[in-house]
N, C-alpha and C positions, 0 to 999 in steps of 0.2 A: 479781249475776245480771242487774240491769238493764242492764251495761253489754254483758254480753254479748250478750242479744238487740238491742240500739240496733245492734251491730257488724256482726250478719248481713244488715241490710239495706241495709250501706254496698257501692260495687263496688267492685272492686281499683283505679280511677283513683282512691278517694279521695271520689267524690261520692255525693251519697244517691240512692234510687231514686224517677226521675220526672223526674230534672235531667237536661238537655240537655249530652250527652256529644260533646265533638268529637273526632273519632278521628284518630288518628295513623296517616299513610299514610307508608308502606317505599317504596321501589322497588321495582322489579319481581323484583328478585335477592334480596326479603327481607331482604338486610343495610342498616344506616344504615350510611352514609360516616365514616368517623373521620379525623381529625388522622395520625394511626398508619399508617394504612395508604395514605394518600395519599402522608405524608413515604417508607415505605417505597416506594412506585410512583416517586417522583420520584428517590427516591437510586438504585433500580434505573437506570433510562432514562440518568442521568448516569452510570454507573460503566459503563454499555454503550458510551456515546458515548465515553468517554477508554481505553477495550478497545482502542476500532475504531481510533483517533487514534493509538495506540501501535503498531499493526500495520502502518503504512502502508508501502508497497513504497520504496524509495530511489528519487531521480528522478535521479543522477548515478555517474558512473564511479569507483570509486574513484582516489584520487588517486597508491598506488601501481604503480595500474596503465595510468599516464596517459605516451605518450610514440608515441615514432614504432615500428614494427614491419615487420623487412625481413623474405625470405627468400630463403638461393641452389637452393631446388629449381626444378626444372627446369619449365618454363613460366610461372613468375613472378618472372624474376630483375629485373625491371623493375619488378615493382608492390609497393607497400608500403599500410600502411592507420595513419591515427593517432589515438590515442586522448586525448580529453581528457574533461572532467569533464561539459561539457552538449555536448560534437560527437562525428562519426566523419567523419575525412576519409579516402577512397578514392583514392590515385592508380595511375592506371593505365597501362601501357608505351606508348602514344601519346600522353601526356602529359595526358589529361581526368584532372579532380577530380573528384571526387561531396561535398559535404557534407551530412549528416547529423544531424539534434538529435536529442538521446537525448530520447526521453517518459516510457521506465520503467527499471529495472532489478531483475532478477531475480538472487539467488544462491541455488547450491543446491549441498551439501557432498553429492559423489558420490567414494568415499576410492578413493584417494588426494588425489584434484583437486578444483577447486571449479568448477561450468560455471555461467557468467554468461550471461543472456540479455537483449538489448539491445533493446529495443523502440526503434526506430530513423525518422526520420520526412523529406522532402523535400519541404516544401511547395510549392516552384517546381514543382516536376514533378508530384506527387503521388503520391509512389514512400513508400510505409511497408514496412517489415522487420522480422525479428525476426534478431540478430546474435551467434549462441550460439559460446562458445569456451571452451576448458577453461584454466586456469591451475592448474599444479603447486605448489605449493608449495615441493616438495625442489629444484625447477630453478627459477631465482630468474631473470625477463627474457623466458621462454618461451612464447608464447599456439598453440594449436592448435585449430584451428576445430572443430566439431562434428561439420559433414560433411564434411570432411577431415585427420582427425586424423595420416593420416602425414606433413603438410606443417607444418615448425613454424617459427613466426616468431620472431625474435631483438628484442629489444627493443633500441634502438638511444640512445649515452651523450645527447644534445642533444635535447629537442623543438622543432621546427621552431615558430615564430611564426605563429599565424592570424589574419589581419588582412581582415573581412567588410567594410570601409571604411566600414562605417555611422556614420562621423564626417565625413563628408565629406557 
């Protein structure tokens, strides 16, 4: 029975009464920080970051769709446009070029077709685009613009060589 009254006058830290109790302060949210739930905050913020890294848009043309592009409709039987993997060359029935560095590329499976969208850029001028065309799948060579889908261009056997002379 002694030992039970000795015990009613201890506090729950343990100490007797009259002893100088240091208290234990929380933050302001009442929970302590754990090991656990840090590791889980850190593995969260990393499995966010390799989400976003995996989603990334393509920066290049694919490569089967990479070549020169004629057409015989009528008001452009002179101009062609050509496609490679980081250019878009434009030539036109007077003879000017335009070239073009792809920034972005977009695809998006609209059925039958798949319309690619070029984000397109000209820094001597400062001319940026966006360069949207459908590709068939059933018709293998065939590109048709977005805003002008009855003109289709024929994808032509040889790509021509682009030579910017930046070796010189």
């Amino acid at each position: 029975m002694r030992a039970w009254r000795h015990d009613i006058f201890r506090t729950t830290a343990g100490q007797q009464k009259g002893q100088t109790v240091i208290p234990i302060f929380l933050p302001k949210t009442g929970i302590r920080p754990t090991p656990t739930r840090l590791i889980v905050v850190l593995f969260c913020v990393i499995f966010a970051g390799y989400i976003s890294g995996c989603s990334r848009t393509p920066t290049s043309i694919p490569e089967e769709l990479s070549g020169k592009y004629i057409t015989d409709h009528p008001g452009y039987e002179d101009q062609y446009f050509e496609l490679s993997s980081d250019h878009i060359i434009m030539g036109f029935a007077d003879g000017m070029l335009k070239y073009y560095d792809v920034i972005k590329v977009e695809k998006e499976i609209v059925d039958p077709k798949t319309l690619y969208t070029v984000l397109c850029a000209n820094e001597s001028e400062g001319e940026e685009f966006n360069f949207a065309f459908f590709v068939d799948a059933a018709v293998e060579g065939i590109i048709n613009f977005k805003n002008k889908p009855q003109v289709s261009w024929k994808k032509q056997g040889a790509q021509t060589a682009y030579n910017d002379n930046s070796d010189i």
